[in-house]
PQR file with spaces between the fields and no chain letter, atoms N, CA, C, O and H, PARSE charges and radii, in Angstrom:
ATOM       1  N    UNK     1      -5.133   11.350  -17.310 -0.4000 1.5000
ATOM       2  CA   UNK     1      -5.493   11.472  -15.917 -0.0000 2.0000
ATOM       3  C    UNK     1      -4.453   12.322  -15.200  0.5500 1.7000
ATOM       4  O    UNK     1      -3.267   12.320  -15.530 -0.5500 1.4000
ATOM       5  N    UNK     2      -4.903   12.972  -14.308 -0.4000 1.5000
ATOM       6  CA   UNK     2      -4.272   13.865  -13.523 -0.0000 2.0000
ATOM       7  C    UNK     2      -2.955   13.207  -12.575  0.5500 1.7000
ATOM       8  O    UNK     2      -2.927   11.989  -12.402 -0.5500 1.4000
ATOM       9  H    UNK     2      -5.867   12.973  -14.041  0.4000 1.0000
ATOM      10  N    UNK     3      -2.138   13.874  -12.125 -0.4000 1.5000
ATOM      11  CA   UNK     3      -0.799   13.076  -11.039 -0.0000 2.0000
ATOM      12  C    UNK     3      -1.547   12.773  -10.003  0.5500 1.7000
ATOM      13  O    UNK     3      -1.359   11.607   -9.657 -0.5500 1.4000
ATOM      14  H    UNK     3      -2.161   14.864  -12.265  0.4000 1.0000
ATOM      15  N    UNK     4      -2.371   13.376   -9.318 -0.4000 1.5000
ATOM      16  CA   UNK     4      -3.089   13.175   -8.494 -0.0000 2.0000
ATOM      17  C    UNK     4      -3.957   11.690   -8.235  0.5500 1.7000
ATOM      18  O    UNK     4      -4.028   11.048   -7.187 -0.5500 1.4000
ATOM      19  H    UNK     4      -2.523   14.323   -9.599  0.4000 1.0000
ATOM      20  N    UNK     5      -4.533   11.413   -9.460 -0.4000 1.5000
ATOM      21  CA   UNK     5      -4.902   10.467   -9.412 -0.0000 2.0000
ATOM      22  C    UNK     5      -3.989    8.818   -9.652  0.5500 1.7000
ATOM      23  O    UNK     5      -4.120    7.718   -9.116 -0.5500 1.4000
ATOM      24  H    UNK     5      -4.476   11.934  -10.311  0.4000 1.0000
ATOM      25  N    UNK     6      -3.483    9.112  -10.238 -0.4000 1.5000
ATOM      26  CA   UNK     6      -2.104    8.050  -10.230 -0.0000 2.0000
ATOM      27  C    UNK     6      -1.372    7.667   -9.010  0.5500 1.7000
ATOM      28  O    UNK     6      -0.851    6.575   -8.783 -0.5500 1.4000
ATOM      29  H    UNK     6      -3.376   10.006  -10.674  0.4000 1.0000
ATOM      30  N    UNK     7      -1.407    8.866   -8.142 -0.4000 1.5000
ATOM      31  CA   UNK     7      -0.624    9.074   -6.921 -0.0000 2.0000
ATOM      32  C    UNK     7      -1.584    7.912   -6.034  0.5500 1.7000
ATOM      33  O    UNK     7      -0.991    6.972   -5.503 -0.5500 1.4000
ATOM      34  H    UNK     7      -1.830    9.753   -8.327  0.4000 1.0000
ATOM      35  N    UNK     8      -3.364    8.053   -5.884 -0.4000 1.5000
ATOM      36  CA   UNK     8      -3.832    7.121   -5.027 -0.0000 2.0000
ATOM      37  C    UNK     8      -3.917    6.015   -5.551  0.5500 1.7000
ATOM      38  O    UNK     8      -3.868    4.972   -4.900 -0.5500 1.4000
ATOM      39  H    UNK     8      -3.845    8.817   -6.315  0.4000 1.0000
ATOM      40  N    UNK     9      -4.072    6.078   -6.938 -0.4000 1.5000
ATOM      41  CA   UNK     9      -3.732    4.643   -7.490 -0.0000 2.0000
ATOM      42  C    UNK     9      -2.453    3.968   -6.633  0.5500 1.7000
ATOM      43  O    UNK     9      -2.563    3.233   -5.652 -0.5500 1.4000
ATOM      44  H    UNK     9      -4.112    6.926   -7.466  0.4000 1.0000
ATOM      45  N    UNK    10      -1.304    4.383   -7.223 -0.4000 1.5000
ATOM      46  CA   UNK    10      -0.295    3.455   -6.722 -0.0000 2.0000
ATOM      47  C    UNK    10      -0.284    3.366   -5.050  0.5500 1.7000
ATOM      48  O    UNK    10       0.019    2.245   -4.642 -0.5500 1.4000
ATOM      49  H    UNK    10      -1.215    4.980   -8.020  0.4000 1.0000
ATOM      50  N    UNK    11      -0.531    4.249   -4.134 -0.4000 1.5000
ATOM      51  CA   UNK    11      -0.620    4.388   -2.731 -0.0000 2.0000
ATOM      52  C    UNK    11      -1.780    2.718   -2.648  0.5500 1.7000
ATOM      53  O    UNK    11      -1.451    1.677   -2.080 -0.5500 1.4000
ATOM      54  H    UNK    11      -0.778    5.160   -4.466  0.4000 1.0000
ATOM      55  N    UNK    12      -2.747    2.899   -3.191 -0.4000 1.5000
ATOM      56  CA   UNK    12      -3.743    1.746   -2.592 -0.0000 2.0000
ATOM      57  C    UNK    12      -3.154    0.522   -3.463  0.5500 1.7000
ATOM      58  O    UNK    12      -3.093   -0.589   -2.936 -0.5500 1.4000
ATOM      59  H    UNK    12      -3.015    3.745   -3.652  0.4000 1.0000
ATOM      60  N    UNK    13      -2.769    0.691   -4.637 -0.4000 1.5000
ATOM      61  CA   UNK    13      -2.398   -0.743   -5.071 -0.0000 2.0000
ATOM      62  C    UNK    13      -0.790   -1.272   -3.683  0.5500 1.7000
ATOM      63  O    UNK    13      -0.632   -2.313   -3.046 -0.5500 1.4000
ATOM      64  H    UNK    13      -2.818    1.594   -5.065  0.4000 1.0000
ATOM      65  N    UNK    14       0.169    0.170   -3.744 -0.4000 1.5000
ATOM      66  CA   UNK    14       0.850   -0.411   -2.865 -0.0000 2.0000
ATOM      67  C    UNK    14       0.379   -0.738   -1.284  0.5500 1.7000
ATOM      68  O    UNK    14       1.149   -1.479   -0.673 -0.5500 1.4000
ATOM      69  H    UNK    14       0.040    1.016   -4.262  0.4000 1.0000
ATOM      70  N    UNK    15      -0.829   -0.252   -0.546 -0.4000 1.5000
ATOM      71  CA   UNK    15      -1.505   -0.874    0.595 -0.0000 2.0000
ATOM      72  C    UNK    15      -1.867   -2.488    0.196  0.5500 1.7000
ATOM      73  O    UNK    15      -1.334   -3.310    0.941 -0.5500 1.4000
ATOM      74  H    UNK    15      -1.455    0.350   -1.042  0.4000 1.0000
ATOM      75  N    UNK    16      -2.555   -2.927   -0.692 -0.4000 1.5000
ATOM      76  CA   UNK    16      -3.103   -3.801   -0.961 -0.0000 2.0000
ATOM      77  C    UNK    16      -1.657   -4.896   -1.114  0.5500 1.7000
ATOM      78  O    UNK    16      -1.843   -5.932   -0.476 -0.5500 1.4000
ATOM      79  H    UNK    16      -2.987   -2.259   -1.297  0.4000 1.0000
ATOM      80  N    UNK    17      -0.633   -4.859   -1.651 -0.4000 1.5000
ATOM      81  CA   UNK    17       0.391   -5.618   -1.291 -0.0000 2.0000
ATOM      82  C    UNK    17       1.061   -5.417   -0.480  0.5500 1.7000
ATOM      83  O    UNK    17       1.864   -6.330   -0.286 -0.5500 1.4000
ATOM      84  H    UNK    17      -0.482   -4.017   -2.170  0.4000 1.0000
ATOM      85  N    UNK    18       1.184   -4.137    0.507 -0.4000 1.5000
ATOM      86  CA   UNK    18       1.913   -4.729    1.952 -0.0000 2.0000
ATOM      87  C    UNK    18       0.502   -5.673    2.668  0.5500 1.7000
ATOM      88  O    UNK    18       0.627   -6.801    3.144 -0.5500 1.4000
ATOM      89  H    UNK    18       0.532   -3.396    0.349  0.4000 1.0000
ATOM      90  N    UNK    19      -0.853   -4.867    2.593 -0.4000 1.5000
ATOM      91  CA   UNK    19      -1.553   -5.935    3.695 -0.0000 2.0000
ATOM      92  C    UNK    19      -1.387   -7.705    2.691  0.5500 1.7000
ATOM      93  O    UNK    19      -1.127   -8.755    3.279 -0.5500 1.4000
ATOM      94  H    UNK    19      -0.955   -3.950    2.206  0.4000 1.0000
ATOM      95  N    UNK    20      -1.559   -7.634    1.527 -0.4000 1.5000
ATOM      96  CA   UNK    20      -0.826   -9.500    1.531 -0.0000 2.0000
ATOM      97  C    UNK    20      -0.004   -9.868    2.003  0.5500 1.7000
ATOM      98  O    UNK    20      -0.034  -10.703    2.908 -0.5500 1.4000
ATOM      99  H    UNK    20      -1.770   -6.781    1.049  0.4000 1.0000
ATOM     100  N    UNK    21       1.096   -9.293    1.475 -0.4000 1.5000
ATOM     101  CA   UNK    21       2.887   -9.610    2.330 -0.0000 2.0000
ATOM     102  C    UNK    21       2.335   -9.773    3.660  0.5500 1.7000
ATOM     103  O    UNK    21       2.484  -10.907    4.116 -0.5500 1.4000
ATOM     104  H    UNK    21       1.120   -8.615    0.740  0.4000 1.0000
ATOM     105  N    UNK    22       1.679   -8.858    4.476 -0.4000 1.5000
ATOM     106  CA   UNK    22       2.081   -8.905    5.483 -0.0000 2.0000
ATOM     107  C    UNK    22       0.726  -10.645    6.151  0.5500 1.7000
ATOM     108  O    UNK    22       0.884  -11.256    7.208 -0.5500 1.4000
ATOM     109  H    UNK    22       1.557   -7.937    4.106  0.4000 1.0000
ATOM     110  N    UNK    23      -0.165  -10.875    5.311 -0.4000 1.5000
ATOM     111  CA   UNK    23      -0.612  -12.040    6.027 -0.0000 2.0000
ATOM     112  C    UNK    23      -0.458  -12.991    5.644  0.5500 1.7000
ATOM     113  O    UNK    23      -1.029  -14.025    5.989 -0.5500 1.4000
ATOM     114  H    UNK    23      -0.294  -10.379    4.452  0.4000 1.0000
ATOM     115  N    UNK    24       0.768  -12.783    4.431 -0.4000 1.5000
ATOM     116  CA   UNK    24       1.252  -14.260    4.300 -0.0000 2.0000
ATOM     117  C    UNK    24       2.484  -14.763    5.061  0.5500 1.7000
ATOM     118  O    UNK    24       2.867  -15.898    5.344 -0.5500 1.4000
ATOM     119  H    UNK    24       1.233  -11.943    4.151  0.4000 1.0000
ATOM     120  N    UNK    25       2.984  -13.520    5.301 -0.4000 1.5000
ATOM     121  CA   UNK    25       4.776  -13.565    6.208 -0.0000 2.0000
ATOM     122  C    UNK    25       3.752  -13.603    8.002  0.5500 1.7000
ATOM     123  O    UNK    25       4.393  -13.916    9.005 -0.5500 1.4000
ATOM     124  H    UNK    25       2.673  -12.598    5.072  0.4000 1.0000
ATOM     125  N    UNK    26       2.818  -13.390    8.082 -0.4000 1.5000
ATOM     126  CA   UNK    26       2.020  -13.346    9.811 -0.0000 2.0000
ATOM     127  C    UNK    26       2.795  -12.020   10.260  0.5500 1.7000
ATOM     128  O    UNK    26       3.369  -11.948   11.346 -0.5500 1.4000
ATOM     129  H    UNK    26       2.297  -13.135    7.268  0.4000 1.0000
ATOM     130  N    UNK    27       2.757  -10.859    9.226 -0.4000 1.5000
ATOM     131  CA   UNK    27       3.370  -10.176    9.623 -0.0000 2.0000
ATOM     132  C    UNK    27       2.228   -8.295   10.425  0.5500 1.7000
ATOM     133  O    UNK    27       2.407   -7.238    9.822 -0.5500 1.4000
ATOM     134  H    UNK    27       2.291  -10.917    8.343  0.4000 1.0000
ATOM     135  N    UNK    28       1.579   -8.315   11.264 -0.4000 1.5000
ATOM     136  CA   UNK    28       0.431   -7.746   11.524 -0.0000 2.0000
ATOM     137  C    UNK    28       1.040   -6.630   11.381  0.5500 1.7000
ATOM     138  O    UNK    28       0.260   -5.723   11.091 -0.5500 1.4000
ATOM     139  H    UNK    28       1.434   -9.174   11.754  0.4000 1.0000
ATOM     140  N    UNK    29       2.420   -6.232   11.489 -0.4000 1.5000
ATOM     141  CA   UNK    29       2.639   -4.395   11.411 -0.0000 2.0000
ATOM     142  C    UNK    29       2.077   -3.977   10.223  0.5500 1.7000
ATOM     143  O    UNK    29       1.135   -3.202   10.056 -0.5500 1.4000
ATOM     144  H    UNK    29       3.054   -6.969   11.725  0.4000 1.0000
ATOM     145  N    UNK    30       3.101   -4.878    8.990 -0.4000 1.5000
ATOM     146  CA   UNK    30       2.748   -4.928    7.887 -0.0000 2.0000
ATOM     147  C    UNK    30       1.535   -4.601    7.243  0.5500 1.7000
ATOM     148  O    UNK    30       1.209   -3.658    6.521 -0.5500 1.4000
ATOM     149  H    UNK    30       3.865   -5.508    9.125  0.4000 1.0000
ATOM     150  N    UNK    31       0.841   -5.760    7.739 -0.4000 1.5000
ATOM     151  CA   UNK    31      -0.438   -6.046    6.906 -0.0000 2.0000
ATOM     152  C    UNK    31      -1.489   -4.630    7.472  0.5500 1.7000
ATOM     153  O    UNK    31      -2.232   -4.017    6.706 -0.5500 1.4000
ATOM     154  H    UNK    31       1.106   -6.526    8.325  0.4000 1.0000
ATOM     155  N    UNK    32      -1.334   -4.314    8.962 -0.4000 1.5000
ATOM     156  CA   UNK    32      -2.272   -3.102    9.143 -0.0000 2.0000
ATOM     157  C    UNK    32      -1.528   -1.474    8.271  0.5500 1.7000
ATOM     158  O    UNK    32      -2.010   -0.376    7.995 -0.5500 1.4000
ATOM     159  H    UNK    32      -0.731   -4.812    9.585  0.4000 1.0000
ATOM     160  N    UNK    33      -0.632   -1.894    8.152 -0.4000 1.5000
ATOM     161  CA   UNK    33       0.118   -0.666    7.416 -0.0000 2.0000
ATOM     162  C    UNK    33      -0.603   -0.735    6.246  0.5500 1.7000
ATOM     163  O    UNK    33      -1.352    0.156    5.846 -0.5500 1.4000
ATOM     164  H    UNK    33      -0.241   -2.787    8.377  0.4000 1.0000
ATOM     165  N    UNK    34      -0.327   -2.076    5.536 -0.4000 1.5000
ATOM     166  CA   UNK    34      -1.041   -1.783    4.013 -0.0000 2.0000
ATOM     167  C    UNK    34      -2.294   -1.264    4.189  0.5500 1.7000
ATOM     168  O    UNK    34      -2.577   -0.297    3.481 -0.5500 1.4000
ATOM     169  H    UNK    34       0.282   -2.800    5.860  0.4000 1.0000
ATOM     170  N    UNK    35      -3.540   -1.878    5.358 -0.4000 1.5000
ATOM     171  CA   UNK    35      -4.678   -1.733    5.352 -0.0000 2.0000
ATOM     172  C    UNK    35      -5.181   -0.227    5.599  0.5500 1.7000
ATOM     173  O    UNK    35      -6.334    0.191    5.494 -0.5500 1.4000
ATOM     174  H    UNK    35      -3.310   -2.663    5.933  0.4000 1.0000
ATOM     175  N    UNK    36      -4.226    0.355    5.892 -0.4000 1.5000
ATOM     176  CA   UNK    36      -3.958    1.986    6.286 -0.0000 2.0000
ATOM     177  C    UNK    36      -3.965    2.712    5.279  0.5500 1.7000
ATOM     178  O    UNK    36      -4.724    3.652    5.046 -0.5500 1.4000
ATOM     179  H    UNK    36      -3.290    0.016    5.977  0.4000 1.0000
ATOM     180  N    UNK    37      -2.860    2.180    4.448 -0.4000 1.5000
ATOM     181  CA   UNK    37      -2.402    2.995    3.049 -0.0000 2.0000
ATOM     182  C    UNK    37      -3.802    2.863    2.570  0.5500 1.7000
ATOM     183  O    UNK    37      -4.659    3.730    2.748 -0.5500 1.4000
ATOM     184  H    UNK    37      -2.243    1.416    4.637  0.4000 1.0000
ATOM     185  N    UNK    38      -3.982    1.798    1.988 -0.4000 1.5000
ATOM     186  CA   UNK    38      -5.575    1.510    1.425 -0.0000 2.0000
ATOM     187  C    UNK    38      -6.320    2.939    1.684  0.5500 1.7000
ATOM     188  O    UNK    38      -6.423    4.022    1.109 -0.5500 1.4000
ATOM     189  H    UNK    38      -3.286    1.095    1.844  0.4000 1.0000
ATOM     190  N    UNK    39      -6.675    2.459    2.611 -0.4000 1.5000
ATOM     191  CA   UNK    39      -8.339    3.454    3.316 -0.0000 2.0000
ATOM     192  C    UNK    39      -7.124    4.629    3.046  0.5500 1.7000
ATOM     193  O    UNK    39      -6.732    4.654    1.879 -0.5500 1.4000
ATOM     194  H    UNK    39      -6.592    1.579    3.079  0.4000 1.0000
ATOM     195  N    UNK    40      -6.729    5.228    3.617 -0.4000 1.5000
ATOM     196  CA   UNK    40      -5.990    6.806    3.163 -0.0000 2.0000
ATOM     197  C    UNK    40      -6.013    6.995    1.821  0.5500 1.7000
ATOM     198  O    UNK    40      -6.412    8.141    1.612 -0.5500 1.4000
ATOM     199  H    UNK    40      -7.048    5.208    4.565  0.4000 1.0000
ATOM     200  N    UNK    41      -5.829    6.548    1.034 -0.4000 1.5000
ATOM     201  CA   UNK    41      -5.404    6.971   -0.586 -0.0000 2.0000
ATOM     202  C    UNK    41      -7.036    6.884   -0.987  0.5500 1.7000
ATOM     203  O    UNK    41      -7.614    7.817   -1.545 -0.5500 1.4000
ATOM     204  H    UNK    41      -5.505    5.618    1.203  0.4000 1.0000
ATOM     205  N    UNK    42      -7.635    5.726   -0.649 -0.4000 1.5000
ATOM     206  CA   UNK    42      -9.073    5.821   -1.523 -0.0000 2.0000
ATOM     207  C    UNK    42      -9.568    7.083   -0.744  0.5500 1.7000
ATOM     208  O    UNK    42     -10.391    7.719   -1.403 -0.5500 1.4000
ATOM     209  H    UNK    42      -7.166    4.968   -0.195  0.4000 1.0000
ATOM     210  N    UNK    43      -9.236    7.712    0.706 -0.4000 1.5000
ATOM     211  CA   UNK    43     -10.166    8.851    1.092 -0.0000 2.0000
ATOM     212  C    UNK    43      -9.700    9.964    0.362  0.5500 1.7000
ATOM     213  O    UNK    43     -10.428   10.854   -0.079 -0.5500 1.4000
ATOM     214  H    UNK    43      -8.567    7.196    1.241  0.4000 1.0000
ATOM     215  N    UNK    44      -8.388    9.896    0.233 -0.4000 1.5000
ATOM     216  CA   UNK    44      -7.768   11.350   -0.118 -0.0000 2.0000
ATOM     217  C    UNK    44      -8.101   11.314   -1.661  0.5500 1.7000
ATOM     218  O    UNK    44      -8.256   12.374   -2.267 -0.5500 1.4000
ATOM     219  H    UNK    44      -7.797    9.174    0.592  0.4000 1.0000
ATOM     220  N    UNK    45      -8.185   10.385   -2.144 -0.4000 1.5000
ATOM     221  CA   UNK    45      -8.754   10.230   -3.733 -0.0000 2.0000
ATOM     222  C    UNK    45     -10.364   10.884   -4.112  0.5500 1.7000
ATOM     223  O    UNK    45     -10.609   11.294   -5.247 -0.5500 1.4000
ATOM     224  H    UNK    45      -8.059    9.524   -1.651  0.4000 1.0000
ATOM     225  N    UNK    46     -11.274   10.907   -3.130 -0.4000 1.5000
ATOM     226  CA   UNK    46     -12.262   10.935   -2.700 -0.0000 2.0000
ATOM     227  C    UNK    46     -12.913   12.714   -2.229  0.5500 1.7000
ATOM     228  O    UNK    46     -13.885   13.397   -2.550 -0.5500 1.4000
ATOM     229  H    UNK    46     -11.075   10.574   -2.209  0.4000 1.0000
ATOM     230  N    UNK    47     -11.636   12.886   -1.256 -0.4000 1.5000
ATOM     231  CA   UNK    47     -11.603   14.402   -0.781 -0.0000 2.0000
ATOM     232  C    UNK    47     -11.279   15.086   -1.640  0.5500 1.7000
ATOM     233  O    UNK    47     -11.864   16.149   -1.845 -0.5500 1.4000
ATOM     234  H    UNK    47     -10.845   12.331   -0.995  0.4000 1.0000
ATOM     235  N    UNK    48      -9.905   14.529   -2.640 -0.4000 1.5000
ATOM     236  CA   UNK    48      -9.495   15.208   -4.280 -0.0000 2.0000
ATOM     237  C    UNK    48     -10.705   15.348   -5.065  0.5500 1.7000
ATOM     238  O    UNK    48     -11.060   16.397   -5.603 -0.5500 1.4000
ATOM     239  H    UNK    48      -9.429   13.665   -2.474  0.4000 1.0000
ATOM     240  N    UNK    49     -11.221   14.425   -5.098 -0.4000 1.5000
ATOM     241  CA   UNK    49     -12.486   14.003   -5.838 -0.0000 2.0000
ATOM     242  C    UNK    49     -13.641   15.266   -6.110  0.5500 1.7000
ATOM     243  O    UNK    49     -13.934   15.808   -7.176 -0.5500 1.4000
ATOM     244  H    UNK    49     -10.933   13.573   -4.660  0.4000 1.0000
ATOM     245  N    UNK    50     -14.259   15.553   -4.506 -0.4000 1.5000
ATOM     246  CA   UNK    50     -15.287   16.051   -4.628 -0.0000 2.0000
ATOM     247  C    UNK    50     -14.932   17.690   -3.714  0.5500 1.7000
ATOM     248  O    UNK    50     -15.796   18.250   -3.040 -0.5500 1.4000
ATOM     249  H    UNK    50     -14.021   15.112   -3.641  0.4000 1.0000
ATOM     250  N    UNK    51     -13.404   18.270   -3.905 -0.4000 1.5000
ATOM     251  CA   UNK    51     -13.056   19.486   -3.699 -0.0000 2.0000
ATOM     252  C    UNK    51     -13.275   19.720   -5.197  0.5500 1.7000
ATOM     253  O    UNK    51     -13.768   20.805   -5.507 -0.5500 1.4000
ATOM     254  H    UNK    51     -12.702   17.815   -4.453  0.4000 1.0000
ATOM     255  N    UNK    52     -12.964   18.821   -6.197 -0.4000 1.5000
ATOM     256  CA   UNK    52     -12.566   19.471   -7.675 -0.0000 2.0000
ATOM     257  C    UNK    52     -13.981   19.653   -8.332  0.5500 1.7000
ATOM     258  O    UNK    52     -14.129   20.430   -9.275 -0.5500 1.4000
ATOM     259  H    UNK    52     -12.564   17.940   -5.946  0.4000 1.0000
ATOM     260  N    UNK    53     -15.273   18.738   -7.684 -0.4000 1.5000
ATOM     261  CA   UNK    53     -16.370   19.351   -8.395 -0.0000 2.0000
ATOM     262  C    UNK    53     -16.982   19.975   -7.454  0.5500 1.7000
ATOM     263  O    UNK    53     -18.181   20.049   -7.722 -0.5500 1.4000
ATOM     264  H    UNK    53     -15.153   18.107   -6.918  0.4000 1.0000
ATOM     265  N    UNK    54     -16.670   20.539   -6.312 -0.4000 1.5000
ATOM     266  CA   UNK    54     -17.037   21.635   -5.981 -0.0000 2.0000
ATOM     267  C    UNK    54     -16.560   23.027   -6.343  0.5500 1.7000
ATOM     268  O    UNK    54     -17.266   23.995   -6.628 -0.5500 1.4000
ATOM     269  H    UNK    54     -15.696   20.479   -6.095  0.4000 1.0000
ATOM     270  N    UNK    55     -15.226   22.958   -6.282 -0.4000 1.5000
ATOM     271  CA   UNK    55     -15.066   24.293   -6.961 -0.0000 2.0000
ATOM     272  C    UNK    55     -14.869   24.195   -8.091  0.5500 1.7000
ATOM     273  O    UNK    55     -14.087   25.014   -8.574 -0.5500 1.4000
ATOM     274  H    UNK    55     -14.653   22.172   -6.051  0.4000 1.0000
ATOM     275  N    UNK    56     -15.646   22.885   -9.235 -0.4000 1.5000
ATOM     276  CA   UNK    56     -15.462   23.989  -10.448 -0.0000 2.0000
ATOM     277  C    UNK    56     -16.847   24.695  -11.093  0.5500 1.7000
ATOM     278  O    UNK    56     -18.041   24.606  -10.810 -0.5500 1.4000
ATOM     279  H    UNK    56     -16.281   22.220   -8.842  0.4000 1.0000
ATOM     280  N    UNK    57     -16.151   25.374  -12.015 -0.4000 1.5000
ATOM     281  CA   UNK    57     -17.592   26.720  -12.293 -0.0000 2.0000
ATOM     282  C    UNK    57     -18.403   26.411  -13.369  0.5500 1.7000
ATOM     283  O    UNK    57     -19.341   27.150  -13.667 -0.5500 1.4000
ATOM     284  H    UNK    57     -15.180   25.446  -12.246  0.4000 1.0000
């Protein structure tokens, strides 16, 4: 697999444990931070996604 894809891997696995940390500590910066990372990495995974079968030939 490509760096690219590893890269949103770990970005959303690491969203997915700040938003726990953050609602088990009642910590809301936290937890919306993780919930951020999340949704960003699966989009940019997504936008990676379907730039690469668009331009290929």
């Amino acid at each position: 697999m490509p760096w690219n894809t590893w890269l949103c891997l770990a970005l959303a696995v690491l969203g997915v444990v700040l938003f726990l940390y953050g609602a088990n500590y009642y910590d809301a910066v936290v937890g919306w931070a993780g919930v951020f990372l999340f949704l960003g990495a699966v989009l940019a995974f997504l936008i990676w996604y379907i730039y690469s079968e668009l331009t290929r030939r």
